[in-house]
C-alpha positions in Angstrom: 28.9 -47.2 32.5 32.3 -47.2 30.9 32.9 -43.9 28.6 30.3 -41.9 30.9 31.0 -39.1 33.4 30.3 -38.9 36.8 29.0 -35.2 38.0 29.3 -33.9 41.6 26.0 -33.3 42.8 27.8 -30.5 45.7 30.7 -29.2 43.2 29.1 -29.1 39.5 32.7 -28.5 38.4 34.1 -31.8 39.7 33.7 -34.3 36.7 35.6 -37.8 36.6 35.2 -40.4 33.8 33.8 -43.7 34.7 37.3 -45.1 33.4 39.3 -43.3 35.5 37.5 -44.3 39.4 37.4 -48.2 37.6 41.0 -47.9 36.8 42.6 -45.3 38.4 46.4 -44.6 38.1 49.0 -46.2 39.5 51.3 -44.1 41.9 54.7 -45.7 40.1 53.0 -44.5 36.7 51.7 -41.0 37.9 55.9 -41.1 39.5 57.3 -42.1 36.0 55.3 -39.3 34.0 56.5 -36.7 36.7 60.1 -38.0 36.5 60.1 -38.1 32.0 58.7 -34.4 32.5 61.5 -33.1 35.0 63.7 -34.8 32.3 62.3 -32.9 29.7 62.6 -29.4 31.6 66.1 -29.9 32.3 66.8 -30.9 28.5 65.5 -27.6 27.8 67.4 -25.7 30.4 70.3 -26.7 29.7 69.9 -26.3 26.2 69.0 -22.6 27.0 71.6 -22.1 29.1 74.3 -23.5 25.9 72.5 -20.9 24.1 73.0 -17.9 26.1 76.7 -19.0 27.0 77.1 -18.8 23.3 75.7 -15.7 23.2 78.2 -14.5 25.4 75.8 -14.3 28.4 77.7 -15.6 31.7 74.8 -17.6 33.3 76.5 -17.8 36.3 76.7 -13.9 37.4 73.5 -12.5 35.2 70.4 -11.8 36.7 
């Protein structure tokens, strides 16, 4: 029923919600949360990167 899980009988571990194998996720959707995720990182990156330049660090040459 809707709201259950559904238990592997061969791999205990493997547990899926009824919701998910009725309505699984659409490859453009499971694409767009990748793609707002990548954004995020390189937000942060380069945010880091202003940081550390202000700091004086030459991102470019350190290691």
């Amino acid at each position: 029923m809707p709201g259950q899980q559904v238990q592997s009988v061969q791999f205990a571990e493997f547990i899926l919600s009824v919701n998910t194998l009725l309505s699984p996720p659409l490859v453009e959707d499971l694409i767009r949360e990748e793609q707002a995720q990548r954004q995020q990182l390189e937000q942060k990156v380069e945010r880091l990167a202003q940081r550390l330049r202000e700091m004086g660090v030459d991102i470019d040459t350190e290691v």
